[in-house]
C-alpha positions as YAML, in Angstrom:
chain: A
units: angstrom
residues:
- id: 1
  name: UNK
  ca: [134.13, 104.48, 70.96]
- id: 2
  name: UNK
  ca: [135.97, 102.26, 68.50]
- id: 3
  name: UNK
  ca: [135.17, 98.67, 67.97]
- id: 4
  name: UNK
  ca: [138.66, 97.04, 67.48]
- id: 5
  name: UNK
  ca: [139.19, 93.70, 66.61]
- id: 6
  name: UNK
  ca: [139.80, 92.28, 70.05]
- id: 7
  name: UNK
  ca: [136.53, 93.67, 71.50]
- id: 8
  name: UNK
  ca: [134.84, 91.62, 68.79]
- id: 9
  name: UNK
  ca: [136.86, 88.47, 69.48]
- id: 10
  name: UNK
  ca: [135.73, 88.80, 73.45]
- id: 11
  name: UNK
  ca: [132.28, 89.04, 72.70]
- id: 12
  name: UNK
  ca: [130.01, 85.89, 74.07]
- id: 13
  name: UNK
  ca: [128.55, 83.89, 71.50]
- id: 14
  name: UNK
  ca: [125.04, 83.86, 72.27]
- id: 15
  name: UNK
  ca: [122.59, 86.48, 73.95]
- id: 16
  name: UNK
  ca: [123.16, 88.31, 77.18]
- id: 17
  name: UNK
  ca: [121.18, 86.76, 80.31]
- id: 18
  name: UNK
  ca: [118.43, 89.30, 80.06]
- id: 19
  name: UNK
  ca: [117.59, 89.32, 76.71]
- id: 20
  name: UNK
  ca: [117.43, 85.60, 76.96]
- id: 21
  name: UNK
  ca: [114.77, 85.75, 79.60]
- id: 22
  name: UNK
  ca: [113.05, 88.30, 78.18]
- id: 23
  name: UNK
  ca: [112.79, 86.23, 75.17]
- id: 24
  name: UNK
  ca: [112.37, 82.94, 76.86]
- id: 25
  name: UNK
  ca: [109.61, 84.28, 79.33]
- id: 26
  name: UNK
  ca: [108.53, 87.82, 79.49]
- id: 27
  name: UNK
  ca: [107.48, 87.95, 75.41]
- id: 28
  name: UNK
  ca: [105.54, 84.41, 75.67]
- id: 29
  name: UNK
  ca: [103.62, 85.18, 78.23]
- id: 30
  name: UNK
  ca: [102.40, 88.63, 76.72]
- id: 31
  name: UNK
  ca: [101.64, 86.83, 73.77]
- id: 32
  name: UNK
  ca: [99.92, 84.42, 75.55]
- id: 33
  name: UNK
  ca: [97.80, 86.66, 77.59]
- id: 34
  name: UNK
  ca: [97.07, 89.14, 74.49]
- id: 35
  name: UNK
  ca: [95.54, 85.59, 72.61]
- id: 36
  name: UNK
  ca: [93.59, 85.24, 75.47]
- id: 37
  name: UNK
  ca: [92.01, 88.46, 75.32]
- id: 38
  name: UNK
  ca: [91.88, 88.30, 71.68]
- id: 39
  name: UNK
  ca: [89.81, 84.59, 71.86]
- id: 40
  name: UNK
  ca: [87.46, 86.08, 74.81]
- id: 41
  name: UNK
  ca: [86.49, 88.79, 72.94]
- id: 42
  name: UNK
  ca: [85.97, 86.94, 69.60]
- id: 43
  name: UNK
  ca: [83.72, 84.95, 72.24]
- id: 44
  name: UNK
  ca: [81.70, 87.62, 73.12]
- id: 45
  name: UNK
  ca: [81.19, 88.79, 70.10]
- id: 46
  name: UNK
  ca: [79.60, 85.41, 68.66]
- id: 47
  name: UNK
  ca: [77.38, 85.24, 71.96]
- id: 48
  name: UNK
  ca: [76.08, 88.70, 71.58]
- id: 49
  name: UNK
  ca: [76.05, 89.46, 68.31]
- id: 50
  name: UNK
  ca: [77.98, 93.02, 68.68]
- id: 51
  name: UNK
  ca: [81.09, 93.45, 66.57]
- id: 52
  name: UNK
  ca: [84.32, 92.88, 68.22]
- id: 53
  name: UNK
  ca: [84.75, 96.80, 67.60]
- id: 54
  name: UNK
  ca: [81.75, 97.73, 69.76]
- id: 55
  name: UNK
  ca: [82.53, 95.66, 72.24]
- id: 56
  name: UNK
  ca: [86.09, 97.19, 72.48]
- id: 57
  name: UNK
  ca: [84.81, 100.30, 72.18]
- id: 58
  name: UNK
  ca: [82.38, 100.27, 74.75]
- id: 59
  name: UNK
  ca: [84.77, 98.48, 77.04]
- id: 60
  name: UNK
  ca: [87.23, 102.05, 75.87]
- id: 61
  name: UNK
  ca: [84.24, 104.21, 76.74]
- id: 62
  name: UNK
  ca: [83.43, 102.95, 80.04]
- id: 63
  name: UNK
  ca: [87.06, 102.83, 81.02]
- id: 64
  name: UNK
  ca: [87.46, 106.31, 79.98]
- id: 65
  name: UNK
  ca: [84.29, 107.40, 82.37]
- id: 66
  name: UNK
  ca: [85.44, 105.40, 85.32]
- id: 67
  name: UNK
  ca: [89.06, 107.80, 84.82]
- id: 68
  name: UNK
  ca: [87.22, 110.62, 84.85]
- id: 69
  name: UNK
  ca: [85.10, 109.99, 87.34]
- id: 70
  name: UNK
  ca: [87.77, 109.22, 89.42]
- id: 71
  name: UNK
  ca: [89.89, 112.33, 88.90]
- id: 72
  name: UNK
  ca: [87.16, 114.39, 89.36]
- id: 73
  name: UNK
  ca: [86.27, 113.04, 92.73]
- id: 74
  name: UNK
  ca: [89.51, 113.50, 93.75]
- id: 75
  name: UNK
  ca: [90.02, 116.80, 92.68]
- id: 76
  name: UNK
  ca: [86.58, 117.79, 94.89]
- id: 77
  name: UNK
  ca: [87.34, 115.92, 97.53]
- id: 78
  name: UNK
  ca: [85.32, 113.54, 99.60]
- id: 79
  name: UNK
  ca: [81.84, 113.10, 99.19]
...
């Protein structure tokens, strides 16, 4: 495809719809949610005393057994 000087004149001046929602509402409230996490977990890690790496570790590890443990039950079938 060649880009000719009257595609470029047609083209809209600001950003297509999407990209402006996804700008104006998708990426805030990510953001948002991930500083959430990120002031819980500093939180937790005051309370406690554990590193914020332990405790996102062990949060890791535990989700990583409940998988498992899933997969494997279903794999055996009902217990």
């Amino acid at each position: 495809m060649v880009v000719d000087r009257d595609y470029m004149l047609k083209q809209q001046s600001g950003p297509s719809p999407p990209k402006l929602f996804l700008d104006t509402k998708v990426v805030p409230a990510v953001v948002n949610a991930l500083g959430s996490v990120e002031v819980g977990l500093a939180r937790a890690s005051a309370r406690t005393g554990v590193s914020a790496t332990g405790i996102l570790a062990g949060a890791g590890a535990l989700g990583f057994v409940g998988i498992a443990c899933l997969l494997i039950r279903g794999r055996s079938g009902p217990l």
